[in-house]
N, C-alpha and C positions, 0 to 999 in steps of 0.2 A: 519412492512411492509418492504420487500427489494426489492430498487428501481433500477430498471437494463434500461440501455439505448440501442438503436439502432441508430448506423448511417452507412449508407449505402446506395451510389444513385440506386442502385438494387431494386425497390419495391416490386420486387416476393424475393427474400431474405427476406426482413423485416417481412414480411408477414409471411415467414415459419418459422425463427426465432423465431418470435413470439406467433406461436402457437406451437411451440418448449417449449418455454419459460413455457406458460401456461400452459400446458399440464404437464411439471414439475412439479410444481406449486401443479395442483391438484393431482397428483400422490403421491406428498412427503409431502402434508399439509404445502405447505412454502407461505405466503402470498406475492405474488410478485405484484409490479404494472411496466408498462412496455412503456417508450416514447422513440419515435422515428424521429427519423433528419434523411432527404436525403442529407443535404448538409455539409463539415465541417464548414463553416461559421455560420450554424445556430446553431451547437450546442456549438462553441466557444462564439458566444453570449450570450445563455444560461448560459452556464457555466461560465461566468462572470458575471452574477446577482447571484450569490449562488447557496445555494441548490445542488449540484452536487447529480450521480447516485450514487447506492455502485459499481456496475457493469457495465461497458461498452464495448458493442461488438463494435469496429470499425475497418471497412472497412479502406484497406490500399491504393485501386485504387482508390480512389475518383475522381471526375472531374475537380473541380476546384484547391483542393488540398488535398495533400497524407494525409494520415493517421498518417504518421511517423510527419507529419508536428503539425497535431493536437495533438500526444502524447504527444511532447516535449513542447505543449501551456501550455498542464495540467500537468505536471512535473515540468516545469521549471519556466513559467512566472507565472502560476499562484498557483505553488508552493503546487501542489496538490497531495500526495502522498497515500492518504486513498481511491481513486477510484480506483478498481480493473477494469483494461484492458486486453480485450481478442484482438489481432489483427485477422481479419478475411483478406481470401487472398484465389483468384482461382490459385495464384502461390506459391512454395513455395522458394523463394531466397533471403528471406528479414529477416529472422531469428537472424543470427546474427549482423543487425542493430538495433535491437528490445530492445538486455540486456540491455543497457544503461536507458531504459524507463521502466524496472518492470515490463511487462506485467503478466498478469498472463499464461497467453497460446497462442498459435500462431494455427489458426485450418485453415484447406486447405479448402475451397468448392469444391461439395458440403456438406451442413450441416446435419449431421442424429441427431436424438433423444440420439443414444447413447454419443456421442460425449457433447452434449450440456446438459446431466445427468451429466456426467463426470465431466464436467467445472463448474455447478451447485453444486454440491457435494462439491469439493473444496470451490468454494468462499464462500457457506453459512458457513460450518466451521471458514474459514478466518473471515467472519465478525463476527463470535459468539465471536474468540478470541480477535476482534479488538475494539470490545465492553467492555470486559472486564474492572474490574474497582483496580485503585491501592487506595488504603484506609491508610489513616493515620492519627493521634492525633496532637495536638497542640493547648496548652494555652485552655483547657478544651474544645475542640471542636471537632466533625470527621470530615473529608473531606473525598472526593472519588472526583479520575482524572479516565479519559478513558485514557488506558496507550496508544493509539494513538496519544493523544493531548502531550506526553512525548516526548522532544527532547535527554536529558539524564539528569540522576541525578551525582552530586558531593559534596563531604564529604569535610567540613570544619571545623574546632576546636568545631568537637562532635556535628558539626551542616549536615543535608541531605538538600541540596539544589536540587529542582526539576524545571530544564530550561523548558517552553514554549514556544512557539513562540512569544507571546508576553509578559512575565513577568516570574518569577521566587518566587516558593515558598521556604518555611524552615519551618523544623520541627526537632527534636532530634529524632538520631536516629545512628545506625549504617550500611556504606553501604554494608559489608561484608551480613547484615541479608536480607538486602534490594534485594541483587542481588538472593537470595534461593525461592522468593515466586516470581520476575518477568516472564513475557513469554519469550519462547527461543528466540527470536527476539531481545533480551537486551542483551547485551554483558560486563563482565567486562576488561575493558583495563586496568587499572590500581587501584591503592589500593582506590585511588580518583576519580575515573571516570567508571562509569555506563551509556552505550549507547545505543540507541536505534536504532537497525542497518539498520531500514528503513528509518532515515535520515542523510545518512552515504553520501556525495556524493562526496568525494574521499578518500584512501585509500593506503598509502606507507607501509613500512618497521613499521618506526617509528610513524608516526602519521595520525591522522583522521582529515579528515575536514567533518564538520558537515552544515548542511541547512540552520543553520542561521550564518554560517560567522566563528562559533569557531574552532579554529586549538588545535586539545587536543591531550598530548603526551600517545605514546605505551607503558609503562615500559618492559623492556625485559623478564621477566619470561611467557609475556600474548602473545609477539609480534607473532608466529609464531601460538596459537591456535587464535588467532583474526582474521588474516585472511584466517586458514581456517571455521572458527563460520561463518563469513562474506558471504563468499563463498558458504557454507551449505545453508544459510537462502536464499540466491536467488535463488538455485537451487531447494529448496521445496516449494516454490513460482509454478515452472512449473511443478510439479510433478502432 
């Protein structure tokens, strides 16, 4: 099931949206279920008991507040990088406030069927690869991670260390092999460092800071394709 949200104080918006949505849905055999907020308060609510959408169209003119407001809720504070954002807008001059938040696309009103195929097409891709699963051995066992729940991995004396947000695995391994079977979205910096560019949240010459606090150095032979990998990866994001 992919779960796509609406918010937008527009009711005739939601409405067509929605049977935008659906109509996708049964066109392409993709099982979608589809809830919908007029307000941002009530879906930053939401959105703070779990559960989030994969997809969310939201409205940047809101009434009580913007959209841009709401994005940076689900980015920053609540540290949510796996919900794909579409900003929806009857203007279009808000574009380049938007990269900083990942959006997936930024669409003008009003909304046609072609446009919201379009966007659909994209995101179910993005979630097929975001599902994806990384698999490995250890002390007679398998394991499978969603390479989403990956903050990056680092090689230590013959050991692959895998950061999470909340803990950290190991297994023997080498990360050279490790970096051949990940999604393009993993980047290697360094001979030691294997990262996952969607929680990259700054970016210099030399080094990366990462979404849980880790400052990891660039070695020079990587520094100059890393940031343009980096660059690549948000731009196919809006493609």
């Amino acid at each position: 099931m992919f779960r796509i949200g609406i918010c937008d104080d527009e009711k005739g918006t939601c409405a067509q949206l929605e049977n935008l949505l659906y109509r996708y849905g049964k066109t392409h055999g993709v099982k979608i279920d589809v809830s919908v907020w007029y307000t941002g308060e009530l879906l930053c609510d939401f959105l703070e008991k779990g559960n989030p959408p994969d997809l969310l169209f939201l409205d940047i003119e809101l009434i009580s507040t913007n959209g841009i407001k709401v994005g940076s809720f689900i980015r920053e504070e609540l540290e949510n990088l796996e919900t794909m954002i579409v900003f929806i807008s009857s203007k279009n001059t808000y574009a380049m406030h938007l990269f900083r938040l990942q959006p997936l696309d930024f669409l003008i009103k009003p909304l046609t069927q072609d446009l919201v195929d379009d966007v659909m097409n994209r995101s179910v891709k993005l979630y097929e690869k975001q599902n994806q699963l990384f698999e490995y051995h250890t002390k007679g066992s398998h394991f499978k991670i969603p390479y989403k729940d990956i903050l990056y991995f680092y090689s230590d004396n013959k050991k692959i260390n895998i950061v999470l947000k909340g803990e950290t695995l190991r297994f023997n391994g080498r990360l050279k092999e490790v970096s051949h079977i990940v999604p393009h979205n993993f980047i290697l910096i360094h001979q030691s460092y294997l990262i996952n560019s969607d929680y990259v949240m700054e970016c210099s010459y030399e080094l990366v800071k990462m979404r849980n606090g880790a400052v990891l150095s660039i070695s020079q032979p990587y520094r100059k394709s890393v940031r343009e990998q980096i660059m690549q990866n948000q731009w196919e994001k809006m493609k």
